[in-house]
C-alpha positions as CSV (number, residue, x, y, z in Angstrom):
1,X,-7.8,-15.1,16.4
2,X,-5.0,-15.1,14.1
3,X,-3.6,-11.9,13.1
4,X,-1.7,-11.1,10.0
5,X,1.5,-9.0,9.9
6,X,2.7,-5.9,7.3
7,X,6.1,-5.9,7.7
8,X,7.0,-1.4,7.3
9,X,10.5,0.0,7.6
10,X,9.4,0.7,10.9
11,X,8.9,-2.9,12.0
12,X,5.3,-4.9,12.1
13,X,2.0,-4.3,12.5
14,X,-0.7,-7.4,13.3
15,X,-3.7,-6.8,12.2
16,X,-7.1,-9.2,11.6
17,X,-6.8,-11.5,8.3
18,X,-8.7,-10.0,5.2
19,X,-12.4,-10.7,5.0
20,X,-13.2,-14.4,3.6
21,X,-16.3,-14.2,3.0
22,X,-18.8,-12.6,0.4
23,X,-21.9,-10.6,1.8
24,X,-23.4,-7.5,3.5
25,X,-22.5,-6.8,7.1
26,X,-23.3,-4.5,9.9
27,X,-19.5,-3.5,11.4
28,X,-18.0,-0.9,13.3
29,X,-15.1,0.7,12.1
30,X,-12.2,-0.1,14.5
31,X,-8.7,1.0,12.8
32,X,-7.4,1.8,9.6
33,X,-3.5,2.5,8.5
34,X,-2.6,3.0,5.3
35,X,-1.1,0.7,3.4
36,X,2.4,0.1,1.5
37,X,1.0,1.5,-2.3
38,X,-1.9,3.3,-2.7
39,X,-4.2,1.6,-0.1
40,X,-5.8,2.4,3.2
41,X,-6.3,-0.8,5.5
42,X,-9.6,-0.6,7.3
43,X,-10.2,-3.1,10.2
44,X,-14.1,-3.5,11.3
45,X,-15.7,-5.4,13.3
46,X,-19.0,-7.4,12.9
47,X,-22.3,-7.6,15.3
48,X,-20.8,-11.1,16.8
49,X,-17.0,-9.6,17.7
50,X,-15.4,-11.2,15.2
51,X,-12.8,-8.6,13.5
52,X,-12.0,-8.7,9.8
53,X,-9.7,-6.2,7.6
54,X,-10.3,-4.7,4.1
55,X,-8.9,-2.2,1.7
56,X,-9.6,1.4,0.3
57,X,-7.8,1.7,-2.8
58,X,-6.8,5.0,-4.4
59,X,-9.5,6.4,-6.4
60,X,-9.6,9.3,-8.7
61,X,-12.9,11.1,-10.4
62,X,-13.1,13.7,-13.1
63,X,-15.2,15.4,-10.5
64,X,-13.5,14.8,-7.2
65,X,-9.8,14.6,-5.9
66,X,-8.5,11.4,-5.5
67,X,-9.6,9.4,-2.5
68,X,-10.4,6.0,-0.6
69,X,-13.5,4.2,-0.7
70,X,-15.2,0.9,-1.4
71,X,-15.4,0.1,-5.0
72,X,-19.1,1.8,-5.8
73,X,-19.1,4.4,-3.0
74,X,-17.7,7.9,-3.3
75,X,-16.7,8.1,0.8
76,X,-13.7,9.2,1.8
77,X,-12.5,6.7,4.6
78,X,-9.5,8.3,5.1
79,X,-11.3,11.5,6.9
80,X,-13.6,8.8,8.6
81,X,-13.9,8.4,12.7
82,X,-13.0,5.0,14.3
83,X,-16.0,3.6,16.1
84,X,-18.6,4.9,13.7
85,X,-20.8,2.2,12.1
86,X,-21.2,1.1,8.8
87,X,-23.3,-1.1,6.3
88,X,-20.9,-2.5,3.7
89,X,-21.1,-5.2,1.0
90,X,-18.4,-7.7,-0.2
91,X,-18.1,-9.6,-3.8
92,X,-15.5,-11.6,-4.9
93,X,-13.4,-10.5,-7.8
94,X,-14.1,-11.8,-11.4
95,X,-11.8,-14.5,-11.8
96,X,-12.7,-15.5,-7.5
97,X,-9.4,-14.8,-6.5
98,X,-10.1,-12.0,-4.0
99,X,-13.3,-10.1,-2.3
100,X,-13.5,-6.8,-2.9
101,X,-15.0,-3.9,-1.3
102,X,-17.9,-2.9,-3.0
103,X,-20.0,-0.6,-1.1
104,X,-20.3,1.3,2.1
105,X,-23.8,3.4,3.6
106,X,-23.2,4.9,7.4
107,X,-25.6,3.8,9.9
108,X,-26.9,5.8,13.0
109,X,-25.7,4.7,16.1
């Protein structure tokens, strides 16, 4: 697998390429760093190994402080464990440029 590098002050960190593909998957949360602006990186991993990495934006609420979740869910990932599974949904953007994060929903394990 090809990995991707964020070049920080500190030097680089690989990590899986961005998802490519729209859908709903099954994945277990593996990593997550936070990102250069106001983004937390979240690497999963699907049923078949294959490992894929998305991003928590910023989010603030009249009703809640600010935090990092998928686009339509209100769950803090940043206070999340690794190794916990998930059920999460991408779409790609409006004009198709990029897939988004829409929704997350923890499963049992």
């Amino acid at each position: 697998m090809k990995f991707d590098a964020i070049n920080y002050p500190n030097g680089k960190i690989e990590i899986p390429p961005f998802i490519e593909e729209e859908g709903t998957f099954d994945v277990i949360l593996i990593e997550k760093m936070w990102g250069k602006k106001t983004n937390l990186i979240c690497v999963f991993q699907k049923e078949d190994g294959t490992m894929f990495s998305t991003t928590a934006w910023r989010r603030r609420f009249d009703n809640h402080s600010e935090h990092y979740s998928p686009r339509k869910s209100d769950i803090e990932f940043a206070d999340e464990l690794k190794r916990t599974m998930w059920r999460c949904s991408f779409q790609y953007s409006s004009n198709g440029k990029y897939i988004n994060w829409m929704t997350a929903e923890p499963l049992l394990g």
